[in-house]
N, C-alpha and C positions, 0 to 999 in steps of 0.2 A: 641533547638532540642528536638524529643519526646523522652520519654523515650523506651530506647530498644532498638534503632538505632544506627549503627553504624556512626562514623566520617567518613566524607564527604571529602576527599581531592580537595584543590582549583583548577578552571582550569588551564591550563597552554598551552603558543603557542607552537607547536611542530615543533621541528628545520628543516630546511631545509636541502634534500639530500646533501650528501661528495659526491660523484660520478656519473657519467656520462657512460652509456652502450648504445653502439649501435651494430647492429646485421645486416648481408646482406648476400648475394650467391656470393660464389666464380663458376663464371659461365665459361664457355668456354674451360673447362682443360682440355688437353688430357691424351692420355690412359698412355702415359708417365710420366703427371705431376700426377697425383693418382697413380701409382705405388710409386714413390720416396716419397708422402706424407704418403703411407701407411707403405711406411718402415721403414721411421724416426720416426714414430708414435709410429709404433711397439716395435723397440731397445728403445726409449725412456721409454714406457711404462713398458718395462722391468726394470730399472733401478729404475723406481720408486717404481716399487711393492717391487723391493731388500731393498730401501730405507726406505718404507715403514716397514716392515718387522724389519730392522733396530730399527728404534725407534719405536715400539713396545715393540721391546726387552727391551730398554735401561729403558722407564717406569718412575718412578719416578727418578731417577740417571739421566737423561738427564741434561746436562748442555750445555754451549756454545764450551768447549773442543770438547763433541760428536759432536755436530753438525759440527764443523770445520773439524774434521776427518771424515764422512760422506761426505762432499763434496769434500775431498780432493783426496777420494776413486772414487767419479762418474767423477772428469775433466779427466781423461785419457780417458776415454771412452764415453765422451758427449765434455763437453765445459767447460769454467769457468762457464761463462752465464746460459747455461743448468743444470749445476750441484746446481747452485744458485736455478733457478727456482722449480727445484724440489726438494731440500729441504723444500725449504720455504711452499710449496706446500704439504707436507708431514706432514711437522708441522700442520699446518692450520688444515691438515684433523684429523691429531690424536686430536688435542686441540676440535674438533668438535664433535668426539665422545666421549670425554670429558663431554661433557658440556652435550651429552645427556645419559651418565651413570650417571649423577648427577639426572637430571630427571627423570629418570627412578628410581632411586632408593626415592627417596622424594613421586613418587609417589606410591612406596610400600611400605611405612612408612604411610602414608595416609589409605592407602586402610585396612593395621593392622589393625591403630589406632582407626578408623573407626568400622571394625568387631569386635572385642572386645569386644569395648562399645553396640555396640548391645545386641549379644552375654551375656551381663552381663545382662542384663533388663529380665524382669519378660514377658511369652509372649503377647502377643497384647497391649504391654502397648502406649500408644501415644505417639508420639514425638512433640516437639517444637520447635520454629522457628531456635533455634540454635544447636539444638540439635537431631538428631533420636530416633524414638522409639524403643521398641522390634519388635523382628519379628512375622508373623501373628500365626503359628503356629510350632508344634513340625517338620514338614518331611522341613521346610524351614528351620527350628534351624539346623536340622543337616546338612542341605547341605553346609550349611555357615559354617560350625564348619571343616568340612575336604575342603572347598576352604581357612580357614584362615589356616591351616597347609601348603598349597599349596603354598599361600602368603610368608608365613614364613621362607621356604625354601627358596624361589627366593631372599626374603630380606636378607637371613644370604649369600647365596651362590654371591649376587651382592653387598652386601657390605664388602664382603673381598677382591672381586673385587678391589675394590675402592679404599682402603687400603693399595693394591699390587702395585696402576697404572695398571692394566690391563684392556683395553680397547676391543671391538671385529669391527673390521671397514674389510669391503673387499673393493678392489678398483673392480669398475663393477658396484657395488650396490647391496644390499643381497636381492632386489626385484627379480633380473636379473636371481641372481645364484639361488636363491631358484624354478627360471620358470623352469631351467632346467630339474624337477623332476616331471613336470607336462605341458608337451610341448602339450599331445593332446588339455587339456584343454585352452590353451594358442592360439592352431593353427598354432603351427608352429613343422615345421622339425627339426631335430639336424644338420641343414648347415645353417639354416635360424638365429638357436638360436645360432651357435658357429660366426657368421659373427656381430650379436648385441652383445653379449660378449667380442669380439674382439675390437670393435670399439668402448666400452664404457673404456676399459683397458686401449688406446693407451693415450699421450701424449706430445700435441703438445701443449704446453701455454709459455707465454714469458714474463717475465714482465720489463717492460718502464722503461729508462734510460736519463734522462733528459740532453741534452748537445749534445748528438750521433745524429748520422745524422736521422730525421726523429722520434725520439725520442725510438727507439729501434734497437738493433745491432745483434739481434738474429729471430725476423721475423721482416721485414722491411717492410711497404708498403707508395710507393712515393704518393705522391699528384694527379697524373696522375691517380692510384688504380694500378699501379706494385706493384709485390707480390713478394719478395725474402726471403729465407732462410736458417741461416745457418745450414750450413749440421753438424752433428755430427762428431768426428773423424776417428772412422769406417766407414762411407759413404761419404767420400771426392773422390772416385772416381766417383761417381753420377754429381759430379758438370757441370755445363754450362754456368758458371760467376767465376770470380778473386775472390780469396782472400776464395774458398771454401762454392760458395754459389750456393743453386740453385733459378732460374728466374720462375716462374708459367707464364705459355701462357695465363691465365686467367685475367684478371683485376674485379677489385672492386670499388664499388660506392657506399658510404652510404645515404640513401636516407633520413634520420633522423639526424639531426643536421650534414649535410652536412660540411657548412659552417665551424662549429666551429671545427669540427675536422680538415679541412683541415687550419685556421689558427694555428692549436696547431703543424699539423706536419711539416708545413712550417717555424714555429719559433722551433725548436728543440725540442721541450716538451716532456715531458716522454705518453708513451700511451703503457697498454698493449694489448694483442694480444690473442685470444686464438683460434684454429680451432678444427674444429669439422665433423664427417663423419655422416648423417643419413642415416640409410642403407635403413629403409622401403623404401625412397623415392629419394635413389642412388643421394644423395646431398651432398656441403660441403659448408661448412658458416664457417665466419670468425666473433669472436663477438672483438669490440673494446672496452676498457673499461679504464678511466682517472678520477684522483681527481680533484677536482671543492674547490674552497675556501670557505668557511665556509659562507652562506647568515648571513646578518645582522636579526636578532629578531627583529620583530615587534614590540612596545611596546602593550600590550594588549587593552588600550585605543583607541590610532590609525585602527586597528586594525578594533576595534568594532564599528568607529566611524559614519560610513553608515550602521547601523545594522549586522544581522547576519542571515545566512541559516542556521536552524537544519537540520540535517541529520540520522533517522533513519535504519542501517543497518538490514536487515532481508532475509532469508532465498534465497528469489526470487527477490527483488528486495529491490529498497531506497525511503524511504518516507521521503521526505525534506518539509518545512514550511521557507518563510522569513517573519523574526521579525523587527520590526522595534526600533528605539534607546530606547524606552520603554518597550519594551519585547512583543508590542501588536504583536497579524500575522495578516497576512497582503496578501491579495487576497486568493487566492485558493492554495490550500497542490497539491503539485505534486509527482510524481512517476516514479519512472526509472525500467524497471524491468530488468533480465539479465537471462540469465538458465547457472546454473552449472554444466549439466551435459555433458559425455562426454569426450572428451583426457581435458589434462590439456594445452594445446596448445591456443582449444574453449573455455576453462574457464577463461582464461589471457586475451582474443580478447574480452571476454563477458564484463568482470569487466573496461579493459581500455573503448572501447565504451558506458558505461554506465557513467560511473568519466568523457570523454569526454561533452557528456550530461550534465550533471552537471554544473562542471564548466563554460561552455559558458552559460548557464542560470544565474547562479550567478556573469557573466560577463555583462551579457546584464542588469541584475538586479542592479547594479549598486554596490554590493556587496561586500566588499574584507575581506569576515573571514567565515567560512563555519566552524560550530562544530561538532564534531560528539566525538560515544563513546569511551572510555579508555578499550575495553575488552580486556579480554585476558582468554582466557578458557582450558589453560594449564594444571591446578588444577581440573576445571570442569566435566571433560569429563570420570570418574573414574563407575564403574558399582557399586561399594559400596555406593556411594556417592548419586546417580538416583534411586538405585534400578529396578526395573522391567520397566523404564519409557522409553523403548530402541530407540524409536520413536523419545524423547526429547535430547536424546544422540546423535541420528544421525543427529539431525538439527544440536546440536554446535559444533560435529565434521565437519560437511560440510561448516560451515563457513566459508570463508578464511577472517579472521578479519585482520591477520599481513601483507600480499598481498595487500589485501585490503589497510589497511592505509597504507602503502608503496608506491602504486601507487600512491592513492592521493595526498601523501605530496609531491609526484617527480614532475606530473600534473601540481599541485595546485603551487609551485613554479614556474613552467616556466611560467606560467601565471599569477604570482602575487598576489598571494591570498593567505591568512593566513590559514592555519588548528591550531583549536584549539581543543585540549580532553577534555572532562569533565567525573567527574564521575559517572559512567554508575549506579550507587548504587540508585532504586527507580524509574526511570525513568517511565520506563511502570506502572507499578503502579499506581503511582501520579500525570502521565500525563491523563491517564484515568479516574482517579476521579475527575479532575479541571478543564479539559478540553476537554473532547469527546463531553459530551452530549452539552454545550454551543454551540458549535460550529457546532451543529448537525441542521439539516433544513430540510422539504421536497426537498430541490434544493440541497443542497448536504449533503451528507453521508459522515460523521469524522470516520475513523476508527483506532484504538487503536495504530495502526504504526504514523497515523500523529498526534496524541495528543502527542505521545512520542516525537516526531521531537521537538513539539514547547516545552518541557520540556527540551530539549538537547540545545535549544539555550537560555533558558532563563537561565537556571544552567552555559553556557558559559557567559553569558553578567552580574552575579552578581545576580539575582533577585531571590526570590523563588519560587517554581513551582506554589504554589497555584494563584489562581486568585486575589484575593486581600488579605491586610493585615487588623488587626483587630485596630481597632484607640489606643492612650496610655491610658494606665486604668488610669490614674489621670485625662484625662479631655476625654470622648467622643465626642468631635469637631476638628477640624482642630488647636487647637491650639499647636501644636507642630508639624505641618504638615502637608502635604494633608494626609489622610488615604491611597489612591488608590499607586499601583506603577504604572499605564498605563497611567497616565501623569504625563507629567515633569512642573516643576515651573514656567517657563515661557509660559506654555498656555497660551494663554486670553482666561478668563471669567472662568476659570477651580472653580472660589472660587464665582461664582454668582451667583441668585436664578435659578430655572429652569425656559423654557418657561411657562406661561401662556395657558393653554389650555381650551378652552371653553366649559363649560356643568359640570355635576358634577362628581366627582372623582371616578367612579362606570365602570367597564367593560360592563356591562349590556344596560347600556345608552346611546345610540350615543352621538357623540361630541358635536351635534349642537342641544341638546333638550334643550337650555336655553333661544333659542325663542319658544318655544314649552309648556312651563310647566304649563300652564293654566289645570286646572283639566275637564279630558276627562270625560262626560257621561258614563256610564257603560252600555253594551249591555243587559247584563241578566236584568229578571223581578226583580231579590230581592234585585237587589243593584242598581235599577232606582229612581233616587231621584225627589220624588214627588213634583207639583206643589204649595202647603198650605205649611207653614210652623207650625209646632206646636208651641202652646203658653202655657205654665203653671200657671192656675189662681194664683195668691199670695196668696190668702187665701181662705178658706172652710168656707162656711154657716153656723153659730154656733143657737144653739133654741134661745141667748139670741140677736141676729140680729133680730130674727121672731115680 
């Protein structure tokens, strides 16, 4: 490796999804059955925010005692079931804002450490590849001198935070709460914004009981798509079914892994439940969601063993190349493109039909292992870090890298096909210098996205990005191997002379001037070769000849 480069970590196959989600419309409900959904929503949601609130409080002292007292307090006024559910549900959420008070503070540690070092530099001094420079001038030194105080602050005041356990999580989502304050810009009313407030609060989720009829005891839904659940103990006079249930007039049909759901709940299996109200569009969906057993790993040889599609991620769309078991590519670089912009609803529809695409190509391609990069731009995306580059910030923010490789590995397994990462360290770079221009022609245009592709597969299948390798310095010839890596060993003829071509080894010359090469007359007067030929006497007339 060159010097100054960092370590390359090896590829690796990326495991196969643990769970199964599916999502449909609870269609046909009457004004009775959304009332009784809205009200157990409601008391439920209440309980949780107490609960919530709860361990908040408890912080780092949380143990399994709390939590057993915590549930012990919600079954009088929910359920065993219910009081379970939201706990667990409680945790989860605080453990989540956990994990991005961690975040958050790593990256104000970054963003210091970063100012600082600037900051210390002499100004306009240049920076290097691993390093920043100073800043350009004095009115930019200062400005950064009272944002790293700014920094400073947030880091001392978030990392006592942290210290304490204190977390800051709203149930709603502080997107929501924060519209509040700014409805005109939003476009909405204070009925419109207290009705989406309301219904992001509520909770209705259940989770799977393996064993129980249908595989959950607390929202039930038969095989038929009957909809039952259990009422809370405050609203048992709601019911319209035994045993304190209410029946939905509505029924359900997954229209996505139909099938598999309906054997899971026909053999008892655990499945959970979760409902959901959108108001924009005065709807209610039911998402199902169950563990899946752990896919066997590919081995990576197998794997790779029909070649590989690279997969260049980028802004607007995916530039893919299939390589063949030598690393050669092979036809023409394809392109899927998608638009991100818009609800996040159109950006989900955008990315699955484009992986859709995908996939069936690298299916019909006879393919089964599609590479693509290891990013993650967590770290990235920092304004210390870019500086004034805000353009190049809003590209890796708009990214969804993690969605992204999510969907595909979910995709990519139900259809059989391997996702392998590689590391994304060089790619663009040294796909462009080995590979653009070669592969560049008046008939088609290589552009930097698909030189990257076939660098992403050839870093997945072992090879180095560059085009060939250079022979062993102890012997310049094949004796310790072919030189090239774009053929394998068992070619024929890969170690024979070349063809034979006729004429002389000159670009200049057509092929066929070797019945030709009789020497042509010249057109001009000075280089017309005359009919005499000259003779030079041997010898000069001397007086003693006379």
């Amino acid at each position: 490796m060159d010097k100054g480069l960092r370590n390359l970590t090896a590829p690796f196959v990326v495991p196969g999804p643990s769970g199964v989600t599916v999502h449909t419309r609870l269609k046909r409900l009457t004004a009775a059955d959304e009332e009784v959904l809205r009200r157990v929503g409601a008391h439920l949601g209440t309980l949780a925010c107490r609960d919530l609130k709860a361990r908040c409080h408890d912080g780092l002292g949380h143990d399994a005692k709390a939590w057993a007292a915590r549930k012990r307090e919600l079954t009088p006024l929910s359920s065993a079931r219910w009081a379970g559910a939201i706990t667990k549900a409680t945790h989860e959420q605080w453990a989540l804002a956990r994990r991005g008070a961690l975040a958050h503070l790593q990256n104000l540690e970054s963003g210091v450490r970063t100012l600082r070092h600037r900051l210390a530099l002499p100004l306009g001094q240049k920076g290097s590849k691993k390093a920043p420079g100073g800043y350009r001038n004095r009115r930019e030194w200062h400005a950064k001198v009272r944002r790293l105080h700014v920094l400073e602050d947030r880091l001392a005041r978030e990392r006592a935070n942290w210290e304490a356990g204190t977390v800051h999580v709203v149930r709603g989502g502080k997107r929501l709460a924060r519209m509040r304050h700014q409805l005109p810009a939003a476009r909405l009313t204070e009925t419109q914004w207290r009705e989406r407030w309301e219904a992001a609060r509520w909770f209705l989720r259940a989770d799977g009981e393996s064993g129980k009829q249908y595989g959950n005891e607390t929202i039930r839904i038969a095989p038929n798509g009957e909809v039952s659940i259990k009422l809370p103990a405050p609203l048992k006079q709601l019911a319209n079914a035994p045993h304190g249930r209410y029946v939905l007039t509505g029924r359900v049909a997954f229209a996505h892994r139909g099938q598999e759901w309906t054997d899971r709940v026909e053999a008892n299996r655990a499945v959970a439940y979760r409902i959901h109200h959108d108001v924009t569009r005065a709807r209610w969906y039911v998402t199902a969601s169950w563990q899946t057993p752990a896919s066997l790993i590919v081995p990576m040889a197998a794997a790779l063993a029909d070649g590989v599609i690279g997969v260049d991620m980028n802004a607007d769309h995916l530039a893919a190349w299939r390589l063949d078991v030598h690393g050669n590519p092979m036809g023409t670089p394809r392109r899927f493109p998608y638009d991100l912009t818009g609800t996040a609803g159109h950006r989900d529809a955008q990315l699955r039909h484009t992986l859709t695409r995908l996939l069936h190509w690298a299916r019909a391609c006879g393919v089964r292992a599609i590479a693509v990069e290891d990013l993650d731009f967590t770290a990235e995306k920092t304004r210390e870090k870019h500086g004034r580059r805000k353009r190049f910030r809003q590209l890796i923010s708009g990214l969804p890298t993690g969605r992204l490789r999510a969907r595909l590995v979910s995709m990519a397994d139900t259809m059989g096909i391997t996702v392998i990462a590689v590391d994304p360290a060089y790619i663009s770079r040294w796909g462009a210098q080995h590979w653009q221009k070669p592969l560049t022609s008046k008939n088609r245009r290589t552009t930097r996205h698909d030189a990257a592709s076939i660098a992403i597969g050839r870093r997945a299948q072992g090879y180095p990005l560059r085009r060939r390798t250079t022979p062993p310095r102890a012997h310049r010839s094949d004796v310790h191997g072919h030189r090239t890596v774009q053929t394998g060993g068992d070619a024929p003829g890969r170690e024979g002379p070349r063809r034979r071509l006729p004429g002389p080894r000159t670009r200049s010359v057509p092929p066929d001037a070797e019945r030709t090469r009789a020497t042509r007359t010249p057109t001009t007067v000075r280089d017309v070769r005359g009919e005499q030929e000259r003779v030079q006497d041997p010898l000069l007339l001397t007086h003693q000849e006379r």
